[in-house]
N, C-alpha and C positions, 0 to 999 in steps of 0.2 A: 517233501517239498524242497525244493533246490534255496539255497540259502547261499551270501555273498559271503565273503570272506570279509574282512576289515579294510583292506586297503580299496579293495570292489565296490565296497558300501562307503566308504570316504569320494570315491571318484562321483558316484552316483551319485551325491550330493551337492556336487559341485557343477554336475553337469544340471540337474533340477536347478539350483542356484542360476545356473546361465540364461534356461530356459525362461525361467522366471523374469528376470533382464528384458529379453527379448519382449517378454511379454508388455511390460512397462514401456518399453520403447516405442512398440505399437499403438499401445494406449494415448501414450505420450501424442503423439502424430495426431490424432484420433481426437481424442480432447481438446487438443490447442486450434485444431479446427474448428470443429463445436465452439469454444472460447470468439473464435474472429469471427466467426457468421454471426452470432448473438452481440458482438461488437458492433459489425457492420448497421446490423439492424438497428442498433441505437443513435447511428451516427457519427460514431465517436471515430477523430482523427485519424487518418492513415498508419501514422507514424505509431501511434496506441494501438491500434489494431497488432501491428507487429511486435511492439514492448509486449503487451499483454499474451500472445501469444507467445513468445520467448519465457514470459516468466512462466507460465503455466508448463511449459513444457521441461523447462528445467525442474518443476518441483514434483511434476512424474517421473523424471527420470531418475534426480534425487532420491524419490521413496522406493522406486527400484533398485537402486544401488545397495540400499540399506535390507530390502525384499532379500535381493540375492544372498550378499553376506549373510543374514540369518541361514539359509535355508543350505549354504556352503557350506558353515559352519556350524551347522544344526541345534543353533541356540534363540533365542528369541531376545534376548539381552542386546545382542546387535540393535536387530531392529529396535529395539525400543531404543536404544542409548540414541539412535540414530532420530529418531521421533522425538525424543528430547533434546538432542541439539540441534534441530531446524526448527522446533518452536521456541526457542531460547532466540534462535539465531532472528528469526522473522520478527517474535515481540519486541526484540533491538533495533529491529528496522524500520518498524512501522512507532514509534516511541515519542520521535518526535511531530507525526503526522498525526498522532490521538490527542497528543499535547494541542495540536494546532484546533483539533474540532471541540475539543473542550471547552478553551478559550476562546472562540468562538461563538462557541451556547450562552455566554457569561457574556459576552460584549454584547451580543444583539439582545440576551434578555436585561441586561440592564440598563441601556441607553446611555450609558456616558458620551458615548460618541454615536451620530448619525450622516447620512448625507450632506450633505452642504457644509460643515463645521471645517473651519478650516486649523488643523493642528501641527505639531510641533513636537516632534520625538526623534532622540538619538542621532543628531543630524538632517533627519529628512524633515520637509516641512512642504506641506500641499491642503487640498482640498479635499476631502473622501468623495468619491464618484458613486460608490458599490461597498457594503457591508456585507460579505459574504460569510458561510460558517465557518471557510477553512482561514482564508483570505482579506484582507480589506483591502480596494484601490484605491490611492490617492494619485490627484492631477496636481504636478508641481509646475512653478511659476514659469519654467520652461516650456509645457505643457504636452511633458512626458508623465508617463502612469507610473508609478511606482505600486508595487503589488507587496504589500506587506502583512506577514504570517501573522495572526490574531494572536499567537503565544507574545509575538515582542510585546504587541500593543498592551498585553496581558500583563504581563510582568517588565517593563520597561515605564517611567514616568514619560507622561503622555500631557503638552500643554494644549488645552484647546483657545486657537488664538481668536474666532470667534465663531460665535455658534448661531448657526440654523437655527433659522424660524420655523417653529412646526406649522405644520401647510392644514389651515383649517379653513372651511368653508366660509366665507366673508356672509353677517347678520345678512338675511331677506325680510 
């Protein structure tokens, strides 16, 4: 059986290595498409369509990058190193956006603040419009929206200057 030499069998793996690339590249194309149709269908903003398709396609080409190198360098250690520093790297990204829904969960389930309450944090001071899970809107005396992160309201003292009447159905 015909057998490579050392430097033959180094080249070949680097050329498998490229192929490989390539092949994530395609993917990449491929997927981020998939990604914006499943976008579209939900409605979601033009502008998102294209972020979301951009991110996806970078974190194909990323795990290809990392593909190749292993298979180049005919270790597996690449890849993984490479797999634990884009899950390091994305847990740090998304860190304060978990913080935000958490805080969130914690405000809407325990009512300190609701609709109508008009409050008093950190400078800003308005009326809440919308308790959302990531977000809260407040309508300031100008009666611009202010969109503030449920982590401040979380963790920042919060004066409620006064508070909503809960909306019950008047005696029959």
């Amino acid at each position: 059986m015909f057998q490579f030499n050392e430097p033959t069998k180094d080249i070949a793996w680097v050329v498998v290595g490229i192929l490989v690339f390539v092949g994530f590249i395609i993917a990449a194309r491929l997927v981020a498409r998939f990604a914006g149709d499943q976008l579209g269908k939900r409605h979601v903003r033009g502008d998102m369509v294209v972020l979301g398709r951009r991110v996806v396609t970078g974190g194909v080409v990323l795990l290809g990058i990392f593909a190749a190198l292993g298979f180049a360098v005919q270790s597996a250690n690449v890849t993984l190193f490479g797999l634990l520093l884009a899950t390091i790297v994305a847990a740090l990204g998304v860190q304060q956006l978990l913080q935000d829904y958490v805080s969130g969960y914690y405000v809407l389930l325990e009512h300190h603040i609701r609709v109508g309450d008009r409050i008093s944090f950190d400078g800003d001071e308005g009326t809440i419009t919308e308790v959302k899970l990531r977000v809260t809107l407040l309508k300031n005396d100008e009666g611009d929206v202010v969109v503030v992160p449920n982590s401040e309201l979380f963790t920042k003292p919060v004066t409620i200057r006064a508070r909503a009447e809960p909306t019950t159905a008047p005696p029959t």
